[in-house]
C-alpha atoms as a printed R data frame, in Angstrom:
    type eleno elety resid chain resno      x       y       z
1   ATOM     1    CA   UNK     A     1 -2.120  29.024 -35.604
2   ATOM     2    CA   UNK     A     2 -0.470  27.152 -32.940
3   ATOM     3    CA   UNK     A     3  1.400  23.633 -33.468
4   ATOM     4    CA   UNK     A     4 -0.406  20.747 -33.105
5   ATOM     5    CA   UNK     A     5  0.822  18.522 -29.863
6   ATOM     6    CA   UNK     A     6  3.133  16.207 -32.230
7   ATOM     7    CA   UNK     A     7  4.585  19.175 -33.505
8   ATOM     8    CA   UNK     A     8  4.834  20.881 -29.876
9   ATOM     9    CA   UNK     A     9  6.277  17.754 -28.173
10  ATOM    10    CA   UNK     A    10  9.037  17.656 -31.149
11  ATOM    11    CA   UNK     A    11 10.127  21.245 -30.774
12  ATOM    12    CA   UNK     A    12  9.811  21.221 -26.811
13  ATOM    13    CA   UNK     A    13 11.974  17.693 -27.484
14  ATOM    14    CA   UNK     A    14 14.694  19.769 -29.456
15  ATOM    15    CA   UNK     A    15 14.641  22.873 -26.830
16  ATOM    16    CA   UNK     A    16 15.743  20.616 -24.125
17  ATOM    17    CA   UNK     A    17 18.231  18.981 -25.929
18  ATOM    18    CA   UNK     A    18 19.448  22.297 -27.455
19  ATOM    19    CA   UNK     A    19 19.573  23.159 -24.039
20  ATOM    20    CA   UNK     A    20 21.597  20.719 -22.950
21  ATOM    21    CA   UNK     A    21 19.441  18.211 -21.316
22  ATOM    22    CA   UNK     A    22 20.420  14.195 -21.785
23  ATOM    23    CA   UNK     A    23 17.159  13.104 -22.839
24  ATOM    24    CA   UNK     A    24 13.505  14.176 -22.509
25  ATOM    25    CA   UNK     A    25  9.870  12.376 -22.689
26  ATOM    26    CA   UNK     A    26  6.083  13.110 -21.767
27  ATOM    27    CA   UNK     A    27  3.609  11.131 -19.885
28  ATOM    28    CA   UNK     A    28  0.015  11.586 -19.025
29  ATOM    29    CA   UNK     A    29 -0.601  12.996 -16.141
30  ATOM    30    CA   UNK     A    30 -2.922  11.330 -13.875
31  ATOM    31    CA   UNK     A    31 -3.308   8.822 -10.748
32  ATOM    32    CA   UNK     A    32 -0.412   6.312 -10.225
33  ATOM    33    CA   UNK     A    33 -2.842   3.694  -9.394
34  ATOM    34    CA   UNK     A    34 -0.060   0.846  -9.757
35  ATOM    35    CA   UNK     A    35  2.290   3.003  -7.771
36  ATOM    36    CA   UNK     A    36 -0.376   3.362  -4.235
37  ATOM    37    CA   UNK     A    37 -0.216   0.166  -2.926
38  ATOM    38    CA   UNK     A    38  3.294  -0.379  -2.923
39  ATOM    39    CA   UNK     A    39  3.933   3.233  -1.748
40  ATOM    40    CA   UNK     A    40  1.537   2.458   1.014
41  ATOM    41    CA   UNK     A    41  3.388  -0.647   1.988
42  ATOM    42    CA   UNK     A    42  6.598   1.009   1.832
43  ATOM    43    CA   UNK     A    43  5.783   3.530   4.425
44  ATOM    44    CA   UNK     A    44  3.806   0.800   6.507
45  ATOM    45    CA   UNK     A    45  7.302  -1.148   6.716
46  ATOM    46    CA   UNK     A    46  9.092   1.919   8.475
47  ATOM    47    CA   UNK     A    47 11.331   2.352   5.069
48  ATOM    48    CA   UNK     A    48 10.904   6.000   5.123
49  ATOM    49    CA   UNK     A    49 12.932   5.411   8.762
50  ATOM    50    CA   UNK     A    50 12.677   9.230   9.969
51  ATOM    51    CA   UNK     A    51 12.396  11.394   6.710
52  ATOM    52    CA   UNK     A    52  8.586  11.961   7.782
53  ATOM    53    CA   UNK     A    53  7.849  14.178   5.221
54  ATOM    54    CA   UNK     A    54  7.636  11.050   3.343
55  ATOM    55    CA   UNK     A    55  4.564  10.283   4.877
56  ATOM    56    CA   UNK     A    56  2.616  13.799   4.078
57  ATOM    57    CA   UNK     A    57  0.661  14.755   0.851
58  ATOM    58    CA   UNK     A    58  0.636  10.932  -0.531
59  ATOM    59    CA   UNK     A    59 -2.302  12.167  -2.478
60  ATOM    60    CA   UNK     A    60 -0.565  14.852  -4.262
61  ATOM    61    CA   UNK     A    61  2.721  12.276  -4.561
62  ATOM    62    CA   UNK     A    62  0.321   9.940  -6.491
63  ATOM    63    CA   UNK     A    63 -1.281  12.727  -8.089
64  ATOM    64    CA   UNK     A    64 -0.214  15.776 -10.177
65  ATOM    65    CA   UNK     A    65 -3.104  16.890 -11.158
66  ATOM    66    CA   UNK     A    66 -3.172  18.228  -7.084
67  ATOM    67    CA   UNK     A    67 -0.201  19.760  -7.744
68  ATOM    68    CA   UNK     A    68 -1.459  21.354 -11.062
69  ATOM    69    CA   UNK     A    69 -4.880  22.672 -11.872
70  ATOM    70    CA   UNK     A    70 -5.735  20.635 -14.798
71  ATOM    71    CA   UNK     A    71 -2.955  19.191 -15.552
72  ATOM    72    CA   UNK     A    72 -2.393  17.577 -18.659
73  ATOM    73    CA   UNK     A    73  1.037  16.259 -18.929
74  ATOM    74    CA   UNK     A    74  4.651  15.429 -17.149
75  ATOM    75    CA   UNK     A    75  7.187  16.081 -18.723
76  ATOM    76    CA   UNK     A    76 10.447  14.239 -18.204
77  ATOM    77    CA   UNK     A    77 13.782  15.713 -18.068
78  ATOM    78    CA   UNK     A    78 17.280  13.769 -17.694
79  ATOM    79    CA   UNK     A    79 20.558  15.254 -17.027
80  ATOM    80    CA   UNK     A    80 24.074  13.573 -16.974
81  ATOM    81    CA   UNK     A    81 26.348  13.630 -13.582
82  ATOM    82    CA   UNK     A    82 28.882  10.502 -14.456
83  ATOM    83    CA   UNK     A    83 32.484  11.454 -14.186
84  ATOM    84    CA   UNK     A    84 34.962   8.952 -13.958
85  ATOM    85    CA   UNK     A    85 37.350  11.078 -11.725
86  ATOM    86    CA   UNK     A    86 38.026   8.843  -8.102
87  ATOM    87    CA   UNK     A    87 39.745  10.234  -5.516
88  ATOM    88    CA   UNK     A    88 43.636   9.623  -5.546
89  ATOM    89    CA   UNK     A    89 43.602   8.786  -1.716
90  ATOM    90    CA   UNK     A    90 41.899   5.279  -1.338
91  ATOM    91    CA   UNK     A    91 41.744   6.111   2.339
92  ATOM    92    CA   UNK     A    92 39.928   9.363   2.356
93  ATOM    93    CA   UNK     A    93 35.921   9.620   2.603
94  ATOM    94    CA   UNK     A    94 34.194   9.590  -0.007
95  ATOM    95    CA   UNK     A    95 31.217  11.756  -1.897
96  ATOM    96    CA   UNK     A    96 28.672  10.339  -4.096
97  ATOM    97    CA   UNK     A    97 29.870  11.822  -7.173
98  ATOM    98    CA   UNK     A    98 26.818  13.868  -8.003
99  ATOM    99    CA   UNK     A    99 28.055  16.222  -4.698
100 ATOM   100    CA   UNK     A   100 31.532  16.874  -5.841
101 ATOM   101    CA   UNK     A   101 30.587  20.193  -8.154
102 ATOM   102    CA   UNK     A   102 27.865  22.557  -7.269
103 ATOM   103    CA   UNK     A   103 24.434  21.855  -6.499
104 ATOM   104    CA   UNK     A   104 22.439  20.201  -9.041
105 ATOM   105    CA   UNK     A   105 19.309  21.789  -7.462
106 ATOM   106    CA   UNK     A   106 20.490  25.258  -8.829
107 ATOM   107    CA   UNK     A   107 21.656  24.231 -12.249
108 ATOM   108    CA   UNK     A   108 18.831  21.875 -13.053
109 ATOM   109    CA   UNK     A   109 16.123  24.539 -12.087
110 ATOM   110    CA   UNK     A   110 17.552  27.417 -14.375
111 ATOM   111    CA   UNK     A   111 17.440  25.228 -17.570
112 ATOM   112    CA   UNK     A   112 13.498  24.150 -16.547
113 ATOM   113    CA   UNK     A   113 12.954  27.357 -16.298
114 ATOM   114    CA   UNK     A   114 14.278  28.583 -19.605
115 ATOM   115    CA   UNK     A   115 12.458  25.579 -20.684
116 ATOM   116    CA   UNK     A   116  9.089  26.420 -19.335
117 ATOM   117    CA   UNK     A   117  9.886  30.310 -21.360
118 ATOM   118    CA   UNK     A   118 10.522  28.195 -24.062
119 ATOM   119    CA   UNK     A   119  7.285  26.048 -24.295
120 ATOM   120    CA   UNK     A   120  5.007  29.712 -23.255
121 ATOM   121    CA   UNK     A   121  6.885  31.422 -26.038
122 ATOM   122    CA   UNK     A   122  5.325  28.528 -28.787
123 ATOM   123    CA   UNK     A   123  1.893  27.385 -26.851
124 ATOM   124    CA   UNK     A   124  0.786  30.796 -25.272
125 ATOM   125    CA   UNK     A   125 -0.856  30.795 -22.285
126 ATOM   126    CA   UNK     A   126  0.465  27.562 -20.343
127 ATOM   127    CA   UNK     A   127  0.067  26.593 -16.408
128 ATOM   128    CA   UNK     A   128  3.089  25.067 -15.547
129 ATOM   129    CA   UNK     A   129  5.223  24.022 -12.388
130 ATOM   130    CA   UNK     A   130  8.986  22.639 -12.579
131 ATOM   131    CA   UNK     A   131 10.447  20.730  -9.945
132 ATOM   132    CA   UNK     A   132 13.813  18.825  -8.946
133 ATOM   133    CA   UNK     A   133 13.119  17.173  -5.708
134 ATOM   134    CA   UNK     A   134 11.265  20.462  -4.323
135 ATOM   135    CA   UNK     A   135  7.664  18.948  -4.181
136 ATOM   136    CA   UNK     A   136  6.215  15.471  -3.714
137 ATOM   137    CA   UNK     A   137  6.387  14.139  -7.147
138 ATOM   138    CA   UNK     A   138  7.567  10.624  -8.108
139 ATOM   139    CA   UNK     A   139 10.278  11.769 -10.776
140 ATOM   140    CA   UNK     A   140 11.420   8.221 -11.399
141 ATOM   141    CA   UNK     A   141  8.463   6.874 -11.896
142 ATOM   142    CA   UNK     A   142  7.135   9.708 -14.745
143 ATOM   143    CA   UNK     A   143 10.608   9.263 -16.180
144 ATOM   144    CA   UNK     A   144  9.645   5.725 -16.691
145 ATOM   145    CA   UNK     A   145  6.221   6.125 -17.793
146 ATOM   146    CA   UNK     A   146  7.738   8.732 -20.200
147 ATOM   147    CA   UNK     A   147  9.633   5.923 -21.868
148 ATOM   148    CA   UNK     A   148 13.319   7.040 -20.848
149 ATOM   149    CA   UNK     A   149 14.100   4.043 -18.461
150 ATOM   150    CA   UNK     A   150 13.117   1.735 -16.110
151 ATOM   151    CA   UNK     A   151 13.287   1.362 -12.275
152 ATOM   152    CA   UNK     A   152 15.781  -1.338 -11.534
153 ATOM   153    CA   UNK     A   153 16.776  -3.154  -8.163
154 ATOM   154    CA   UNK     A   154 18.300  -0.344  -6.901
155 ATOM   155    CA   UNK     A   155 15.358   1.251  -7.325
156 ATOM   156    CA   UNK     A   156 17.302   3.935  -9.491
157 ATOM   157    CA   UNK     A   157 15.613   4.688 -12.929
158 ATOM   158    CA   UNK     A   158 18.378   2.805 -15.273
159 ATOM   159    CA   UNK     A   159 18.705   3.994 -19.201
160 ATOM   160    CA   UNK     A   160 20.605   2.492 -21.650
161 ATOM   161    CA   UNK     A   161 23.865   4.591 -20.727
162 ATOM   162    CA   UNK     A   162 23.251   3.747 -17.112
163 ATOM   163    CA   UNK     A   163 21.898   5.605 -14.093
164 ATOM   164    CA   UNK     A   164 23.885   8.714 -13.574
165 ATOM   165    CA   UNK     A   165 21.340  11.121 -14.247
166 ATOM   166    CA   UNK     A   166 19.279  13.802 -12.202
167 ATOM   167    CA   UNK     A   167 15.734  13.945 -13.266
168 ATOM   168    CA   UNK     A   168 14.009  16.746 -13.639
169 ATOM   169    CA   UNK     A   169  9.811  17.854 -14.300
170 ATOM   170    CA   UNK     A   170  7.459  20.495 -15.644
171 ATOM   171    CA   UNK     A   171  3.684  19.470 -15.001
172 ATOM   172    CA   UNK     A   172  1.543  21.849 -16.911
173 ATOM   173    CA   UNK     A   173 -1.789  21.634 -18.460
174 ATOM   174    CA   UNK     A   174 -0.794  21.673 -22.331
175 ATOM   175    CA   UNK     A   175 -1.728  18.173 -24.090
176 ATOM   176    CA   UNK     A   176  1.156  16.634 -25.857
177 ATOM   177    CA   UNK     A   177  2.219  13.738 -27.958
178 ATOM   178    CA   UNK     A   178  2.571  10.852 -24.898
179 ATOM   179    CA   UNK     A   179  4.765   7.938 -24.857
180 ATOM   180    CA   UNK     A   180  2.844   4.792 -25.136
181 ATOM   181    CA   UNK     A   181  5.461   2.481 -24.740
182 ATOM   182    CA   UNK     A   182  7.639   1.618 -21.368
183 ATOM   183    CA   UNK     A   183 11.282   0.944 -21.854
184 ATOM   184    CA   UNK     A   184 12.226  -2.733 -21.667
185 ATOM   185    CA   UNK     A   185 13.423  -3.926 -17.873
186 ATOM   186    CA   UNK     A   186 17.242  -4.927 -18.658
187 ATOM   187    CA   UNK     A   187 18.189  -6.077 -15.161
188 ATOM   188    CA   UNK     A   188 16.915  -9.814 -15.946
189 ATOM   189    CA   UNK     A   189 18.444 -12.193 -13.578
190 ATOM   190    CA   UNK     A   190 21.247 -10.003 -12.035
191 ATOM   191    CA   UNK     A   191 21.591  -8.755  -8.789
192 ATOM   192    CA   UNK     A   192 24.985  -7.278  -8.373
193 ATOM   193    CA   UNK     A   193 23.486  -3.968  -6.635
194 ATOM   194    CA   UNK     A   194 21.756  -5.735  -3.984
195 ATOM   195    CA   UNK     A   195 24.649  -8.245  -3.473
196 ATOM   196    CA   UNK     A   196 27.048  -5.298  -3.056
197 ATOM   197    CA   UNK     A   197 25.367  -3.372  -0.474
198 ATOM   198    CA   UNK     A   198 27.320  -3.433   2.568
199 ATOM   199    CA   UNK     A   199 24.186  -2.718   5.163
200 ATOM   200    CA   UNK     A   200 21.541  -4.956   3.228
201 ATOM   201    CA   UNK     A   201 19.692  -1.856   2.649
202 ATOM   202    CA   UNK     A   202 18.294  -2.598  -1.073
203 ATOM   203    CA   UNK     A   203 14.922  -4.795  -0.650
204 ATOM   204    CA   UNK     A   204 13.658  -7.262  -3.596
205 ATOM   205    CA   UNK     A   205 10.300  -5.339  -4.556
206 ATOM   206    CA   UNK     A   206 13.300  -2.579  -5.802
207 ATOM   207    CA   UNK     A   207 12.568   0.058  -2.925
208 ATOM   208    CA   UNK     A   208 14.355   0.858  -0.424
209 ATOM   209    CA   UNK     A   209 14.948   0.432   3.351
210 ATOM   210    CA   UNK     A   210 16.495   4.041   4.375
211 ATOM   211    CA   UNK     A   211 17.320   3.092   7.809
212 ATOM   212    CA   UNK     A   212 20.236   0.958   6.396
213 ATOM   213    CA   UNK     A   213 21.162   3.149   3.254
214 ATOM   214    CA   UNK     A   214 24.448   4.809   3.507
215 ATOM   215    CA   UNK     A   215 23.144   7.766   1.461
216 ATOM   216    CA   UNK     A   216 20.078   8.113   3.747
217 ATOM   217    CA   UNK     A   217 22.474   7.656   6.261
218 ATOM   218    CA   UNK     A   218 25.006   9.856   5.888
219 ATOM   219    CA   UNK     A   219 22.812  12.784   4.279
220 ATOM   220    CA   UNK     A   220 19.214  12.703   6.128
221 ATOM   221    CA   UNK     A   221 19.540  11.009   9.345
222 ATOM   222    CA   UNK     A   222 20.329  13.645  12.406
223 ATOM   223    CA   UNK     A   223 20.877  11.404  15.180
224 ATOM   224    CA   UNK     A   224 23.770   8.949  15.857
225 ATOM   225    CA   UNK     A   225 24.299   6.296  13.123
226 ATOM   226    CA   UNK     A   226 23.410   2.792  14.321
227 ATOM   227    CA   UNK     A   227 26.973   1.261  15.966
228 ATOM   228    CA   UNK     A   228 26.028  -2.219  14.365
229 ATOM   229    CA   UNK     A   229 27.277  -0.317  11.209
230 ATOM   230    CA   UNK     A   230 30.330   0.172  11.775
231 ATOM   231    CA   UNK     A   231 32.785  -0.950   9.131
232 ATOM   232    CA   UNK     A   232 30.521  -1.483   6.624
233 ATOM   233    CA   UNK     A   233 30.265   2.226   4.922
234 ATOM   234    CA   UNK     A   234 33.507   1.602   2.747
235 ATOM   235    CA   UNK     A   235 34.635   5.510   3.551
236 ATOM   236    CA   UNK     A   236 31.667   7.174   2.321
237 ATOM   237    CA   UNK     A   237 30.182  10.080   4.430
238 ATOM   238    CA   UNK     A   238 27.717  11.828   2.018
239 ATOM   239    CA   UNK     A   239 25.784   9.574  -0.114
240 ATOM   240    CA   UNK     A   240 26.544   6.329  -1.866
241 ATOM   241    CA   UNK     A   241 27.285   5.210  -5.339
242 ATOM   242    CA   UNK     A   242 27.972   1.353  -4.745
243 ATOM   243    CA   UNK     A   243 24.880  -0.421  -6.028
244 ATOM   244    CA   UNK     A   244 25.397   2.594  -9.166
245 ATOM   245    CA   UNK     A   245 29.263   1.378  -9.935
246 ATOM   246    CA   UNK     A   246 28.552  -2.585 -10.002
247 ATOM   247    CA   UNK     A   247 25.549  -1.921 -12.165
248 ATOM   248    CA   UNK     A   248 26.488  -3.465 -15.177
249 ATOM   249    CA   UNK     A   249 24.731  -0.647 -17.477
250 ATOM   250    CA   UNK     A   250 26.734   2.166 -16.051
251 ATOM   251    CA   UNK     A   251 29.713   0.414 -17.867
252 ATOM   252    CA   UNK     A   252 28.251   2.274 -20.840
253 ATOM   253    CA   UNK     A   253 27.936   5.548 -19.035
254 ATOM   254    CA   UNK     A   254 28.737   8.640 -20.874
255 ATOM   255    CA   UNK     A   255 30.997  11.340 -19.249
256 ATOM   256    CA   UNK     A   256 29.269  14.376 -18.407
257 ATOM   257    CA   UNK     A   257 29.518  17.733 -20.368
258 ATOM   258    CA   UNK     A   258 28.437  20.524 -17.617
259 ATOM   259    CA   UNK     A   259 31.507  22.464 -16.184
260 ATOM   260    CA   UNK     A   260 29.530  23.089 -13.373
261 ATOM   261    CA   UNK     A   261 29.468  19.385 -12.026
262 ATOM   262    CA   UNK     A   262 33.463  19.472 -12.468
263 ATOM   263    CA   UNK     A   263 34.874  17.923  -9.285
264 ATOM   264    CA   UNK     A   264 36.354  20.996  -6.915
265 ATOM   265    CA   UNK     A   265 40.068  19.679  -7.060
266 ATOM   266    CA   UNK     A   266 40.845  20.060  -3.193
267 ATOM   267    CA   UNK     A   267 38.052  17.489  -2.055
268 ATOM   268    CA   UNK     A   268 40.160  14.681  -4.184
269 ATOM   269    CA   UNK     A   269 43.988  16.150  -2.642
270 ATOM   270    CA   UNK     A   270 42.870  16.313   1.114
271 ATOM   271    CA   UNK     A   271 44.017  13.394   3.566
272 ATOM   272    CA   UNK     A   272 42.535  11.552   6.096
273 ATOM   273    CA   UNK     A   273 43.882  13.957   8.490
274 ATOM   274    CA   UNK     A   274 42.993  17.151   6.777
275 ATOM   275    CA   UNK     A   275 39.482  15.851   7.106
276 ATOM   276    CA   UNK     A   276 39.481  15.368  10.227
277 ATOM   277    CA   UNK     A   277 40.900  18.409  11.239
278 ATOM   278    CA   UNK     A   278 38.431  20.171   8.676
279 ATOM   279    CA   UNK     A   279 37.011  23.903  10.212
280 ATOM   280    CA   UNK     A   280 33.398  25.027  10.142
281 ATOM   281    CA   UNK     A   281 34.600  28.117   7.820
282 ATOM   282    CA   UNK     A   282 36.308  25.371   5.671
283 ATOM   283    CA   UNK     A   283 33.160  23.485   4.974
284 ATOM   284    CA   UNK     A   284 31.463  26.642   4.443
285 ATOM   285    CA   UNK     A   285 34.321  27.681   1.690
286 ATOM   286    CA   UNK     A   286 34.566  24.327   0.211
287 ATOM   287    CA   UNK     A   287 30.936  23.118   0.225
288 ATOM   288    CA   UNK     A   288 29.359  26.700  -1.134
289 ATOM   289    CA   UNK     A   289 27.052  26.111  -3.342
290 ATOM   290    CA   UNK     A   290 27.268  22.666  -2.913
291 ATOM   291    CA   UNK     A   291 24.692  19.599  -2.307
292 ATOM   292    CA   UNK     A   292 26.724  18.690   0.770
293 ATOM   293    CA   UNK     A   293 25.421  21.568   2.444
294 ATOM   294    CA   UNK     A   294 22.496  19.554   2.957
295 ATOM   295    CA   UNK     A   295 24.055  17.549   5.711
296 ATOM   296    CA   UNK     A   296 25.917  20.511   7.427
297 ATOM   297    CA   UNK     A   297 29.018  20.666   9.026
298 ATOM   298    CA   UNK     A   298 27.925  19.071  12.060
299 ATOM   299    CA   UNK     A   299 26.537  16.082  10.097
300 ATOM   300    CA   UNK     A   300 29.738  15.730   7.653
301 ATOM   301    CA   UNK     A   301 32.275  15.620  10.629
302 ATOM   302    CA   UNK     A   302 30.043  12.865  12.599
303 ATOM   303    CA   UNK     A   303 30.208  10.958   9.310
304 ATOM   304    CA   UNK     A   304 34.197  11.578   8.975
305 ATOM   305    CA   UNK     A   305 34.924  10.286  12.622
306 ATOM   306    CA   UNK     A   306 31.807   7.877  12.133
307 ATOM   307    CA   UNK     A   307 33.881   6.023   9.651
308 ATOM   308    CA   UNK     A   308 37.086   6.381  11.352
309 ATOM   309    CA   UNK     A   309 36.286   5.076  14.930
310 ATOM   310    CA   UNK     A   310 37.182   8.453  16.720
311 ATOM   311    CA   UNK     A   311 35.292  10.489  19.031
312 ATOM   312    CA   UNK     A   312 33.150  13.263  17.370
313 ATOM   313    CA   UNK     A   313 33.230  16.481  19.901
C-alpha cells in the first residue's frame, strides 16, 4: 500500500535533504491569481526592458497546471551558493558570486532528477517536470507559497539565513501534504537594498526595472550599455550582489557545502590588466562549464572595458 501524502511529503522532505538540498516545501498548484495583475503591470512598465521572452506564455507563467497535465503540486527546492571568498584585487571586476564555480544549471538539475527517481520509486506512476530557470515558472513565488521565505525589496525570496540560494521545482500530479502557512515578511521598515543600488534599478512594489539592473545589464542585454551609467557599476561585469550583501539577513548566511560552487582560484589572482588583455580561448578555458558563458566572450569584454572607460574593439 502506498504512503499516505503526509507520509510521502515527509520522506520526499528527507530525500532532498539527504540529498543535499538546503531546504524543501510543497504548494498547491494552481492559478497565481494575486501574482497577474502585478505581472501584467510589470511588463506594461517596459521592466522586462528587452528580455522579450518575458512577455510569452504568461498563461503558463501563472499557471502550472499548463505546464503539467493535472498537476497537483510544486514542489520547492532551495540550494545554498554563499561563500564569503572576495576577490583580493579591489580593482578587478567582479562576478556575482553564484558564477564563480560551475554552472548551477547543471548541478541543480542532476539532484531534481535523482529526486524525481526518488519520489517514482515510493508513489509509482508519477507525471512530473523539474525545472531551474528552463521554463516559465515563477520559482520565487512557489518557494514562498511553499512556506520557505518571502519576497523582499529586492525582490529576491529572503529565508531566515538570507538569500543566497538557487531555487529549484518539480511540478507533478501527486497530491501532497501543502504548506498552509506563508513565512513572516522580515524586511519591516528597512530599505538598505534599494538605497544601495547604484542605477536606482530596485522599484517599491519589490520588482524590478531590468533596464537599470547591473545583473540584467551585464548578463542579458546585447547592445551597448546606456553611457549615463557610467561609474555607477562598482566593477561588476556579470551580475550583481549589492542589494544581496547590505541585506541585513544575509549576515546570518551559512557557507555553502558543494565543491562544485568552489570559486576557480585564477578569476580572484587576475589583474585589471590580465582582464583586459583576456583571449577568446581564455574565456572558453576559464568559463567552461560556467554560468558566465551565458554572456559570451563578446559580452564579458564590453563589460570589462565598459567599466574601465576604454574602447572595446
Amino acid at each position: 500500500m502506498l504512503p499516505d501524502k503526509k507520509q510521502l511529503s515527509q520522506l520526499i522532505k528527507q530525500q532532498a535533504l539527504n540529498l543535499g538540498f538546503s531546504n524543501i516545501g510543497f504548494a498547491e498548484a494552481g492559478f497565481l491569481s494575486t501574482q497577474a495583475a502585478t505581472y501584467e503591470q510589470w511588463l506594461k512598465n517596459g521592466n522586462q526592458a528587452g528580455m522579450q521572452y518575458m512577455e510569452r506564455n504568461i498563461d503558463k507563467r501563472l499557471n502550472p497546471k499548463l505546464l503539467v497535465d493535472n498537476a497537483k503540486t510544486v514542489i520547492s527546492v532551495l540550494y545554498n551558493y554563499y561563500t564569503p571568498k572576495k576577490l583580493s584585487n579591489p580593482d578587478a571586476p567582479q562576478f556575482s558570486i553564484y558564477a564563480n564555480g560551475t554552472d548551477y544549471h547543471y548541478v541543480i538539475k542532476d539532484m531534481l532528477t535523482r529526486l524525481t527517481n526518488f519520489i517514482l520509486s515510493i508513489a509509482g506512476p508519477v507525471n512530473a517536470r523539474s525545472f531551474v530557470d528552463s521554463a516559465p515558472v515563477m520559482d520565487k513565488i512557489w518557494a514562498q507559497k511553499a512556506g520557505l521565505g518571502w519576497i523582499g525589496k529586492n525582490s529576491c525570496l529572503i529565508t531566515p539565513t538570507g538569500s543566497f540560494y538557487f531555487i529549484g521545482e518539480i511540478i507533478c500530479d501527486l497530491e501532497l501534504a501543502y504548506n498552509n502557512v506563508e513565512m513572516k515578511d522580515y524586511c519591516g521598515n528597512c530599505t538598505r537594498c534599494i538605497q544601495a543600488c547604484p542605477t536606482g534599478a530596485i522599484n517599491t512594489n519589490r520588482t524590478i526595472n531590468s533596464g537599470k539592473c547591473i545583473s540584467y545589464l551585464t548578463i542579458e542585454e546585447r547592445n551597448e550599455i546606456p553611457v549615463e551609467l557610467k561609474q555607477k557599476f562598482e566593477n561588476w561585469v556579470f551580475g550583481c550582489d549589492i542589494c544581496q550583501n547590505v541585506c541585513p539577513h544575509n549576515s546570518r548566511a551559512i557557507i555553502h557545502n558543494e565543491q562544485a560552487f568552489e570559486p576557480n582560484p585564477e578569476l580572484f589572482s587576475k589583474s585589471l590588466t590580465d582582464w583586459l588583455q583576456l583571449s577568446k580561448p581564455e574565456f572558453k578555458r576559464l568559463f567552461k562549464n560556467s554560468a558566465v558563458q551565458r554572456t559570451g566572450y563578446k559580452g564579458l569584454m564590453r563589460n570589462i572595458t565598459f567599466i574601465n572607460n576604454v574602447s572595446s574593439n
